[in-house]
TIDOZA-514429 format. One record per residue (C-alpha): x negated, y, z negated. Coordinates in steps of 0.2 Angstrom, whole numbers, plus 2048, in hexadecimal, padded with zeros to 3 digits. Each point is the difference from the previous one (the first is absolute). Layout:
// residues N
XYZ
...
This chain:
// residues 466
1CD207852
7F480F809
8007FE813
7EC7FE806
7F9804810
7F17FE80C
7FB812800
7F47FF811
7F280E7FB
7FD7F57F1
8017EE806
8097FB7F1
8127FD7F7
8058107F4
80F8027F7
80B80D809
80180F7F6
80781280B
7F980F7F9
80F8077FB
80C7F17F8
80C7FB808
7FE80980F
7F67F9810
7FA80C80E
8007F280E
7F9804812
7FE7F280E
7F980380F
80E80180E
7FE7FB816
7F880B80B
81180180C
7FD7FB813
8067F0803
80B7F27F4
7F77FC7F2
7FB7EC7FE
8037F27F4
7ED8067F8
8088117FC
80E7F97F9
7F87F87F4
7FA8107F9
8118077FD
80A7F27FB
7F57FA7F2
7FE8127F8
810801802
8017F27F3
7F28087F5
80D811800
80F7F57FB
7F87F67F4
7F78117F7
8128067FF
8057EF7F7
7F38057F4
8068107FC
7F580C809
805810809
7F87FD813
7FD80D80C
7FE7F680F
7F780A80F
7FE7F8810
7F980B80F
802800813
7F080280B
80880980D
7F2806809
7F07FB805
7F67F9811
80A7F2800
811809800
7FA80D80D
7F97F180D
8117F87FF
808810800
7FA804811
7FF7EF808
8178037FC
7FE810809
8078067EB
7FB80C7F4
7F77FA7F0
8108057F5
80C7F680A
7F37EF801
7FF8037EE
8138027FC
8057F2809
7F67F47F8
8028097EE
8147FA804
7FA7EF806
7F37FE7F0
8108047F4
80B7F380D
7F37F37FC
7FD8037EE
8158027FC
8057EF80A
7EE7F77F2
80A80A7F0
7F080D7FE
80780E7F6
7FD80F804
7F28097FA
80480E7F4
7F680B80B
7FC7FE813
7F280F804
7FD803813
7ED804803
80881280C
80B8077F4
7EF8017F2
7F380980C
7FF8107F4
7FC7F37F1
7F27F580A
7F8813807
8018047EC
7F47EF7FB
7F680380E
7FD8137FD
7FB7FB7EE
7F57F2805
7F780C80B
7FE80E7F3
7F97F17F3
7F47FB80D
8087EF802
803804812
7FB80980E
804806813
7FB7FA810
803809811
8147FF7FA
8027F07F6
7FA8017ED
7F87F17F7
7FF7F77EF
7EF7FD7F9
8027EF7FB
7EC8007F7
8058107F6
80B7F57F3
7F67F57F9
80A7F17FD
809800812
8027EE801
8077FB7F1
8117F8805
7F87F680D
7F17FB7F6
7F480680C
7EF8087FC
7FC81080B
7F47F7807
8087F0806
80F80C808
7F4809809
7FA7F0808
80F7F6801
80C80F806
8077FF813
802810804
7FF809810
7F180B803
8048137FD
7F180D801
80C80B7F7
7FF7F87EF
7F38037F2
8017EC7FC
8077F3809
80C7FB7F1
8088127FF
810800808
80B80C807
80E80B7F5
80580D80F
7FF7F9812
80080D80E
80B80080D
7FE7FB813
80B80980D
8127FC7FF
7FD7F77EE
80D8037F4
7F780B7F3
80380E7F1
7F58107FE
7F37FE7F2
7F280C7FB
7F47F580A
80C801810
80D7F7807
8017EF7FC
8077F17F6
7FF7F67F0
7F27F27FF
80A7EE7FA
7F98007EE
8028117FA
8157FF801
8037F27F2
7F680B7F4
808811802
8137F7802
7FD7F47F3
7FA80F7F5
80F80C802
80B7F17FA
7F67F87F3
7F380C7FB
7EF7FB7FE
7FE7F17F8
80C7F1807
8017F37F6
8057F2810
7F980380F
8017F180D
8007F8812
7FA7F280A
7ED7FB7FD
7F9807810
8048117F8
7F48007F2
7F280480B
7FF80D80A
8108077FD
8047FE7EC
7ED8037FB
80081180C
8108047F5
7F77FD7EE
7F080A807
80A811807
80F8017F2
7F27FF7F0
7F580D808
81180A804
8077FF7EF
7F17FA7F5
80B7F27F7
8027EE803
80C7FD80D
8077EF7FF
8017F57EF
8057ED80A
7FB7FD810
80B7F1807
7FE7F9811
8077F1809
7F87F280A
8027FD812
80C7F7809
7F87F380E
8077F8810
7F67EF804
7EE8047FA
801813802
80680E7F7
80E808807
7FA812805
80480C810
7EE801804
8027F0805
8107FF808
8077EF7F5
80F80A7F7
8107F97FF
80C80F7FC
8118027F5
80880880D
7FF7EF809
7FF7F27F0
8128087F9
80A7FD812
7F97EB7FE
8008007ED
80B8077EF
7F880F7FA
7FF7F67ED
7F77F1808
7F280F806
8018077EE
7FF7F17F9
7F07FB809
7F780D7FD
8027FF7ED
7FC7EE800
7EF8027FC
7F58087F3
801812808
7EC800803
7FE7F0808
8007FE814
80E7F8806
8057F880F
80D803809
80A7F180B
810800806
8027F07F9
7FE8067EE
80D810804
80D7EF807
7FC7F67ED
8048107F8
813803806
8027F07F8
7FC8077F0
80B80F802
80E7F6804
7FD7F67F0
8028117F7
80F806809
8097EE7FD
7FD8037EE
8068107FD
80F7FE80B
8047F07F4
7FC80A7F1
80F80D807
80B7F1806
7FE7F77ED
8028117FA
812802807
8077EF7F6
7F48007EF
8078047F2
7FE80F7F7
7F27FD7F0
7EF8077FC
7F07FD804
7FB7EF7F8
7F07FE7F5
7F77F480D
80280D80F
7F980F7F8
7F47F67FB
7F97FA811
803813808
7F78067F1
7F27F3804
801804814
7FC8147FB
7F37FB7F7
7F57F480E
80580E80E
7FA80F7F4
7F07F57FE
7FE7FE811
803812806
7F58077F1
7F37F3808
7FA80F80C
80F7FF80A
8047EF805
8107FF809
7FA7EF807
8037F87ED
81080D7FF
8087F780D
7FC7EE7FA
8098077EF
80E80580B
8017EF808
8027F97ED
80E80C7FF
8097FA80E
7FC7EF7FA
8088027F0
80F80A808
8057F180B
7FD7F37EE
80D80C7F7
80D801810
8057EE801
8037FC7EC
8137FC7FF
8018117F3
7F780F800
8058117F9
801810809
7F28097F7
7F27F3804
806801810
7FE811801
7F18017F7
7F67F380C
80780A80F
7FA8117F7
7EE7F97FF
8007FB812
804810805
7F780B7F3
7EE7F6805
8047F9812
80880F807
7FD80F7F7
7E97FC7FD
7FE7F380D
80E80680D
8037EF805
8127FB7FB
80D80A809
8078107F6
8108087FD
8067FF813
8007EE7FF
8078007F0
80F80B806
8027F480F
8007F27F5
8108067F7
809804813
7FC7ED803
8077FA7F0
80F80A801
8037F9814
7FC7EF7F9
8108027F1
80A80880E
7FE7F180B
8037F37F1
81280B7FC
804800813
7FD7EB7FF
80C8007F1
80C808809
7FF7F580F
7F881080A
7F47F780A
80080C80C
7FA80F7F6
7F37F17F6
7F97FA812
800815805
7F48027EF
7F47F1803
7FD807811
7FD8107FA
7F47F77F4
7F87F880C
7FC80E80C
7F88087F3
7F47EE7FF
80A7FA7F0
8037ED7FB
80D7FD7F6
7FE7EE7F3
80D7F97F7
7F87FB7EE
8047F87EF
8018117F9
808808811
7FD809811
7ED803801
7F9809810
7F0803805
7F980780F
7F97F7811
């Protein structure tokens, strides 16, 4: 099956083909980091994420990019109003973003660029912009010519004309056009800043994804992606300065996701309606977060409640009970293949995920075939007999598609912990034989203090957890 998506600059579904094979250059727009990022950012990272995951399933090569805005006017406000420098502000909340994004089960990116530490290549694009005539300096600070490429727009699907009428932006007698935007800003006294041959000064926001994303990936990317509310100014801006730079096309998909809403608006600083991570993981399990935001077709809105975050630990606790009893079952099945009717059903499971996947990326179907799975792993737990490779097979599926793509059924640690259990449980089952009830009473309250139940069943001990 070939993996389609909505490629943004086209408006339409393609097939996903990377210019070089199996390889994928993969660059997504990372925070700008002065404050804790929202349940809105998330989105962003936890669903491309997936899309990295699942491109590795397939059998490409990613180079996964992800960049930290770490400074700009925002950092340097918040900077001074907590009497800090820019570099500590942004290192804090660079450990925080990775705090946040660990506790969801966002991988890291293979590369994590800091807008400081690539001045010398953004003063390289802008030099040759300004030798090409695509820029030019004012008083200090050096401009794009938005009207000199032709096609500026493209991504958004904007005319020049209807940009130049529906654009806010603030009045600056420095500029040629209102549209052009700024590649080199000039620094204000006590400003962080870096010398430049136009004067001391600091990178504009647009200009650092293309030189960074350029050192990594070279010119033409063949994923580039982020939140909607990036594709204009900040994406376009980006199409208009890395072609004139390097006269080649500079992204092959553009992806971008929908917003995420609280009540009837969207969720947005601007507006002051976030609810962040930093806040939503102390109330709620990081997987019930990650699970929400993949709930739905990644460029739909989405509401956010805390009443669907509440029916979604339900859900969770439904996969964790049937992995744990897939390990319990596990422990007393007897040995045997794989039989005919369970390959069969998995076989049939990968099929309806890879179709809904290579459906332009829609977990929110992924996940309803993950449900099937757990479904079918509880029908083949309870039959009186049931060999160990079925077993195994079932649980392998689970994990291969609900943990290791979607991220939602707990990994190896759990794993590891289940076997700890199971081996306290047989401890505690010897010590009964054995008329030990001290040591067997010692062991259920060591369960319980780790919030495990323990159920006597037709096929033994069963626990589960509170």
């Amino acid at each position: 099956m070939t993996l389609r998506v909505f490629n943004t600059q086209t408006r339409k579904l393609e097939p996903f083909r990377p210019q070089n094979d199996r390889k994928v250059a993969m660059y997504v727009c990372g925070p700008t980091v002065y404050n804790y990022i929202h349940i809105g950012n998330a989105r962003v990272f936890v669903f491309f994420d997936v899309v990295r995951r699942y491109l590795q399933y397939k059998g490409y090569d990613v180079t996964y990019v992800q960049n930290f805005t770490d400074v700009d006017d925002r950092l340097i406000e918040s900077a001074k109003q907590e009497d800090t420098t820019v570099q500590a502000l942004a290192e804090h909340y660079i450990q925080a973003y990775f705090e946040d994004m660990d506790a969801l089960g966002v991988q890291r990116a293979d590369i994590h660029p800091k807008a400081t530490e690539h001045i010398p290549e953004m003063l390289e694009a802008i030099r040759v912009l300004v030798d090409k005539g695509y820029a030019y300096e004012r008083e200090g600070d050096v401009y794009y010519r938005a009207q000199r490429k032709p096609d500026y727009g493209k991504l958004s699907g904007q005319s020049m004309e209807q940009l130049n009428v529906g654009a806010r932006i603030e009045v600056n007698e420095k500029k040629e056009n209102p549209l052009d935007f700024a590649l080199w800003k000039k620094a204000k006294p006590g400003e962080i800043s870096w010398e430049s041959p136009w004067g001391h000064g600091r990178p504009g926001w647009h200009i650092e994804c293309s030189a960074m994303s350029r050192k990594y990936l070279g010119d033409t990317l063949d994923v580039h992606a982020g939140g909607m509310d990036l594709c204009f100014p900040h994406h376009e801006n980006e199409i208009a300065q890395s072609e004139a730079w390097t006269g080649k096309p500079f992204v092959r998909y553009w992806l971008h996701n929908g917003y995420i809403n609280l009540g009837s608006e969207k969720m947005s600083k601007s507006l002051g309606n976030v609810v962040r991570v930093h806040e939503l993981k102390e109330q709620y399990s990081p997987r019930a977060l990650r699970y929400f935001l993949l709930s739905a077709h990644y460029r739909n809105p989405i509401s956010f409640s805390h009443e669907a975050i509440q029916q979604i630990e339900g859900n969770l606790e439904r996969f964790d009970t049937a992995v744990t009893n897939l390990h319990h079952r596990l422990g007393a099945a007897q040995e045997g293949e794989a039989e005919p009717e369970v390959k069969e059903r998995l076989a049939a499971l990968t099929q309806e995920f890879e179709v809904a996947m290579d459906d332009d990326l829609n977990t929110a179907n992924g996940i309803s075939v993950l449900h099937e799975a757990v479904k079918f792993a509880n029908e083949t737990v309870v039959r009186s007999v049931v060999p160990t490779g079925s077993l195994t097979m079932v649980l392998d599926w689970i994990h291969r598609f609900g943990d290791e793509i979607l991220g939602l059924v707990t990994g190896g640690d759990e794993v590891a912990l289940a076997g700890e259990i199971e081996a306290l449980i047989q401890e505690r089952q010897q010590a009964r034989a054995a008329r030990d009830f001290k040591r067997a009473d010692a062991i259920r309250d060591q369960l319980a203090e780790q919030g495990i139940i323990l159920e006597d069943t037709p096929q033994g001990v069963r626990w589960r957890r509170k």
